[in-house]
NUMAR-695328 format. One record per residue (C-alpha): x, y, z. Coordinates in steps of 0.2 Angstrom, whole numbers, padded with zeros to 4 digits, always signed. Layout:
BEGIN
XYZ;...
// end
This chain:
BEGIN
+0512+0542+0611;+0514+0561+0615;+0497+0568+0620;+0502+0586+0612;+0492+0595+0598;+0496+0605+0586;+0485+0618+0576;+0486+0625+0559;+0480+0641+0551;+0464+0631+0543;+0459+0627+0555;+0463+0608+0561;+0477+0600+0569;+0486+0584+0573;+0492+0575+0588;+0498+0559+0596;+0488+0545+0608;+0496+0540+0625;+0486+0526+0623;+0493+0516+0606;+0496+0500+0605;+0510+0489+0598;+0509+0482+0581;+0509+0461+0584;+0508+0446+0573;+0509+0429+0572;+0518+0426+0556;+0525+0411+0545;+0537+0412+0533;+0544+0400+0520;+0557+0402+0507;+0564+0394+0493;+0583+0400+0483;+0594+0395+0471;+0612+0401+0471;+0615+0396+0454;+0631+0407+0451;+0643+0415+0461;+0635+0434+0469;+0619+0425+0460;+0604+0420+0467;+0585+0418+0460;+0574+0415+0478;+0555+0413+0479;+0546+0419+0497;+0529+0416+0503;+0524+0424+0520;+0508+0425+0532;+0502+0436+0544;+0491+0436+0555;+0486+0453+0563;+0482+0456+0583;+0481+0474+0583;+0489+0487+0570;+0489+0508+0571;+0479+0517+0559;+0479+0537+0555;+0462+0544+0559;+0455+0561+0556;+0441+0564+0566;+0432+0583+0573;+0437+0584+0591;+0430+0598+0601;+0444+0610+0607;+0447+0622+0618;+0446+0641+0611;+0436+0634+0595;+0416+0640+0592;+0417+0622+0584;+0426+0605+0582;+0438+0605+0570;+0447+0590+0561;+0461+0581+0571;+0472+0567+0563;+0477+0556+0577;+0487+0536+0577;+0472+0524+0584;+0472+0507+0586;+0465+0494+0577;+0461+0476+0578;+0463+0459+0566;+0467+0460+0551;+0479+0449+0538;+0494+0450+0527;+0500+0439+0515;+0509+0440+0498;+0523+0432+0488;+0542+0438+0486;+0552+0436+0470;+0573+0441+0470;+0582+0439+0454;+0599+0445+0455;+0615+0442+0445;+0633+0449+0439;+0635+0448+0422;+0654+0441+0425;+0653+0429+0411;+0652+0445+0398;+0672+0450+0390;+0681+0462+0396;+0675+0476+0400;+0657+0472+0400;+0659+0460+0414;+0655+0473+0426;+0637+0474+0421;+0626+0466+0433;+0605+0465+0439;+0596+0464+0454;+0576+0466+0449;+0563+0460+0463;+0546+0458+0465;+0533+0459+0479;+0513+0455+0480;+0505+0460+0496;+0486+0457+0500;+0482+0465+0517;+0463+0466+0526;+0458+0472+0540;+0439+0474+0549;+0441+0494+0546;+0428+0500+0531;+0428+0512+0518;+0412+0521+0518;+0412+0528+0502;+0415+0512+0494;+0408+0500+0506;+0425+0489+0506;+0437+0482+0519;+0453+0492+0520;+0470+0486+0521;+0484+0490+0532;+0493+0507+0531;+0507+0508+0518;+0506+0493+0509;+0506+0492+0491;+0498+0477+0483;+0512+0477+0468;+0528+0483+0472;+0543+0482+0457;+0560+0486+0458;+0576+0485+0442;+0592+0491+0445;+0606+0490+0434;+0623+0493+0438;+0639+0493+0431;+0657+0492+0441;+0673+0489+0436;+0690+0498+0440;+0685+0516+0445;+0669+0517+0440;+0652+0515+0446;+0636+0517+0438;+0619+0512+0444;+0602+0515+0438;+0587+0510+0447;+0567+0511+0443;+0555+0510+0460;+0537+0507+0455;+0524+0504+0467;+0506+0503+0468;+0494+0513+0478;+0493+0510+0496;+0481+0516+0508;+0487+0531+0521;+0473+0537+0533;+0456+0535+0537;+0448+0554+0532;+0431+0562+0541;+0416+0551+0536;+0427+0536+0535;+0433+0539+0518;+0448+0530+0515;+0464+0543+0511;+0477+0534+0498;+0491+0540+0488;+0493+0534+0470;+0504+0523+0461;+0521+0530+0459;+0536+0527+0447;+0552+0533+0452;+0569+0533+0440;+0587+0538+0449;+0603+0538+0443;+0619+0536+0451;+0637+0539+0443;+0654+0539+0454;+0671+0541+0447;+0687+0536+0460;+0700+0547+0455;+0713+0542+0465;+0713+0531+0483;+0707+0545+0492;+0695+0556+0479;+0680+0553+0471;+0668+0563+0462;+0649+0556+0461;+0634+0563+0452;+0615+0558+0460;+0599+0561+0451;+0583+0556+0457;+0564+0558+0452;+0572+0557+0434;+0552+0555+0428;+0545+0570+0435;+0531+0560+0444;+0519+0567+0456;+0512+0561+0470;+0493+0561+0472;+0482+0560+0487;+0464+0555+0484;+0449+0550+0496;+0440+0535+0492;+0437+0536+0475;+0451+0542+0462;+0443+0556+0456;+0440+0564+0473;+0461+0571+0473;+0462+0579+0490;+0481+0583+0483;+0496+0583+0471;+0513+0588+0474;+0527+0586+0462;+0547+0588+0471;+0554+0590+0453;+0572+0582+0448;+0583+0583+0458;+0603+0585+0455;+0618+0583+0467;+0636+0583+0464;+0647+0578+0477;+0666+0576+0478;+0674+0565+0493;+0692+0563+0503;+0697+0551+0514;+0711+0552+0523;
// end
């Protein structure tokens, strides 16, 4: 909501709009689960929105002061109309009918579909756009395993691309699909210590930016693996 702006060395610059409004809905929900074991549960969710007015990120030339021309400036706007609806699937389970030791094995996987629209069009492809940061697939697995001292975790994070911004000529900006693999393994050594190792981005996946079509890449940037070791007291 800040009407400041910032400018970079490119030029072009971004800023906030005094004159956003809220994002409102009128939204139904159902849902349907089974606890079919203790710490268990398999559920089903189906959900509708309907969209009143949403926030976009715009990039438009705006004429400013001590440039010879405009240069582009991303700003929030507002936008209005527009739908979501999709499908939610939980699956979750510990596997404490396994023997001793691998009873501390457990699951927890879920599943998401989201189909959003909104008035807003893509010129490059002539097609309606959907709300900001909504993948239409989304998957998650984790795996875990807890028993006594130890902790162990791994989890897979996929989604699908989702749209970001609209760009100068209205071309829609999105990032791809991405697939995430992290890794989590903690060791209590006593009551009051624990040593725990983090890993994340175990894939080396990048994340790419492209403008309307996929082979317009506007940018890739790769964070690499990262590692952390951490050791805890409590006292």
């Amino acid at each position: 909501l800040n009407n400041g702006l910032s400018i970079n060395g490119v030029p072009s610059g971004s800023g906030g709009n005094p004159y956003l409004d809220p994002f409102t809905v009128d939204q139904a929900d159902v849902s349907l689960e089974w606890y079919f074991a203790p710490a268990s549960m398999i559920s089903l969710g189906l959900f509708y929105k309907h969209v009143k007015s949403f926030v976009v990120t715009r990039v438009q030339n705006e004429t400013v002061p001590g440039f010879a021309s405009p240069i582009p400036v991303t700003r929030q706007t507002n936008g209005t109309g527009g739908s979501i609806k999709g499908i939610e699937l939980l699956y979750q389970q510990p596997f404490t009918f396994l023997p001793d030791p691998l009873d501390g094995f457990g699951i927890a996987a879920t599943y998401t579909y989201i189909d959003s629209t909104t008035p807003l069009v893509d010129l490059t492809t002539g097609q309606n756009l959907p709300i900001e940061g909504l993948s239409k697939n989304n998957a998650n697995l984790i795996l875990y395993y807890e028993k006594g001292p130890i902790s162990l975790r791994g989890a897979i994070n996929w989604r699908d691309k989702y749209f970001s911004s609209i760009g100068l000529n209205n071309a829609g900006v999105f990032f791809d699909s991405y697939t995430d693999l992290s890794a989590t393994a903690k060791y209590s050594l006593t009551e009051n210590f624990e040593i725990e190792l983090e890993a994340a981005n175990l894939l080396d996946d990048g994340v790419r930016r492209y403008a309307g079509v996929q082979d317009a890449t506007q940018s890739y940037a790769v964070s690499g693996r990262q590692y952390n070791l951490t050791l805890r007291a409590k006292f």
